[in-house]
C-alpha positions as CSV (number, residue, x, y, z in Angstrom):
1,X,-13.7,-18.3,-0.9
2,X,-11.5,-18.7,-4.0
3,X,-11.9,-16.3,-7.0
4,X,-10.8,-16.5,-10.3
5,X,-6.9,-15.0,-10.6
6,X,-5.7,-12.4,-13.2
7,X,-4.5,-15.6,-15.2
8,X,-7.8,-17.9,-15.1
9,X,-9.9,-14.7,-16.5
10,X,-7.5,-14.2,-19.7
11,X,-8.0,-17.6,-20.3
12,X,-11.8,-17.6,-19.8
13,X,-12.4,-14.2,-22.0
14,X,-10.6,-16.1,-25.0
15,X,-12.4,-19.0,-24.5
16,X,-15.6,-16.7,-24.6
17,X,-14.4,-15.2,-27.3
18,X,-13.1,-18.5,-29.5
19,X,-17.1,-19.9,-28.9
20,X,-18.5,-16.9,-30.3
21,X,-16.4,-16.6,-33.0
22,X,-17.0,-20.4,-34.1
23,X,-20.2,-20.3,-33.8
24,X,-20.8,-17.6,-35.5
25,X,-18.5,-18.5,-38.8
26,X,-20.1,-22.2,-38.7
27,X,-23.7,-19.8,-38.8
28,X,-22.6,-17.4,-41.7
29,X,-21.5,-20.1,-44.0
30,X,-24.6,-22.4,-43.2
31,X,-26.8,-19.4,-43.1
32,X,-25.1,-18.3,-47.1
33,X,-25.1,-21.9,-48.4
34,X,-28.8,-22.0,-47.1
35,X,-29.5,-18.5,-48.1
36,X,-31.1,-17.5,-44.6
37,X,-29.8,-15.1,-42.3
38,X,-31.8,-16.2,-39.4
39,X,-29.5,-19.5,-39.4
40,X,-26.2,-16.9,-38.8
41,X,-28.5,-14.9,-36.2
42,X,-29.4,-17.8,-34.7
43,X,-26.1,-19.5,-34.5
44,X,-24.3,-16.0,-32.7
45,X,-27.1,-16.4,-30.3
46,X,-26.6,-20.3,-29.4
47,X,-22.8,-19.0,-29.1
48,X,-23.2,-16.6,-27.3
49,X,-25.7,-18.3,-24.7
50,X,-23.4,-21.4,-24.6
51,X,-20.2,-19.1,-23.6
52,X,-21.9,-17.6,-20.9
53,X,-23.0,-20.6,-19.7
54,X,-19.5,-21.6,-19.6
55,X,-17.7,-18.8,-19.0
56,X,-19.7,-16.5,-16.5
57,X,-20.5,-18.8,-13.8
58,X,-17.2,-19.0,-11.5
59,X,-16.7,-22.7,-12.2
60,X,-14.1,-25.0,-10.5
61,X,-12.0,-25.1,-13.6
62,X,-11.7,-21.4,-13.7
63,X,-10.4,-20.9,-9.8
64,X,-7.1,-19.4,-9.1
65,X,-3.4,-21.1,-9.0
66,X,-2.2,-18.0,-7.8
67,X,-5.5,-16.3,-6.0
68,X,-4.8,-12.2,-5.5
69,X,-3.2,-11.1,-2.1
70,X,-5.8,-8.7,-0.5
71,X,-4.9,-6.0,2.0
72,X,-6.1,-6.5,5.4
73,X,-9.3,-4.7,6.9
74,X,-8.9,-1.4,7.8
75,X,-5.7,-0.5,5.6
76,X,-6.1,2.7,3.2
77,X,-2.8,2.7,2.7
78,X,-0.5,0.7,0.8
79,X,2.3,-1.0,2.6
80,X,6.0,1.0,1.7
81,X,7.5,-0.6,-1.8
82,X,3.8,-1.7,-3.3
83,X,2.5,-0.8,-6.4
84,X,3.2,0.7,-9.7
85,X,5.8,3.4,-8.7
86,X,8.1,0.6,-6.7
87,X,7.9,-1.4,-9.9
88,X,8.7,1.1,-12.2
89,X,11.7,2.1,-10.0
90,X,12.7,-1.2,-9.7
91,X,13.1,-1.5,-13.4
92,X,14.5,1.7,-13.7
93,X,17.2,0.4,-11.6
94,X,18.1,-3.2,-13.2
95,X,18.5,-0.1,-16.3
96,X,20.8,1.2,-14.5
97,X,23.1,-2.0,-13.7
C-alpha cells in the first residue's frame, strides 16, 4: 500500500496549519465586531474539525511521488554507505575538493 512520502506530509501539516489559522482570524474579527467570543471559539473549532477532516485521513491527493524505500524483512542492520554518517562523510568530502 502507498503511504504519504516525507514531501506530501510537509505539504499537508501547512495545509493544516493555513485552515486553522484562517479560520481562526475570520472568527476573532467576526467574534470582536460582534462582541462574542464564542463566534472565535467556535470558528477555531470548525477549523480545526475541517483540517482534520482533510488532512488526517490518508487521502489520494496526499500519496507519495517518491514513496520511502523500506529495508527488507529480517535486516537489523543497515546496508554499508546508508545513513547519516555516509552522508555527512560524503559532504565532508565534496569540502574537501
Amino acid at each position: 500500500a502507498m503511504h504519504a512520502d516525507m514531501e506530501a506530509q510537509r505539504v499537508c501539516e501547512q495545509l493544516y496549519q493555513a485552515i486553522i489559522l484562517v479560520f481562526s482570524v475570520a472568527g476573532f474579527i467576526v467574534g470582536y465586531c460582534m462582541e462574542s467570543f464564542r463566534i472565535t471559539v467556535y470558528a477555531v473549532f470548525a477549523g480545526v474539525c475541517i483540517a482534520s477532516a482533510i488532512c488526517v485521513p490518508d487521502w489520494g491527493i496526499f500519496k507519495g511521488k517518491d514513496p520511502p524505500v523500506w529495508l527488507e524483512e529480517g535486516i537489523t542492520r543497515r546496508p554499508p554507505g546508508k545513513g547519516i554518517k555516509a552522508a555527512t562523510e560524503s559532504q565532508e568530502d565534496k569540502k574537501d575538493s
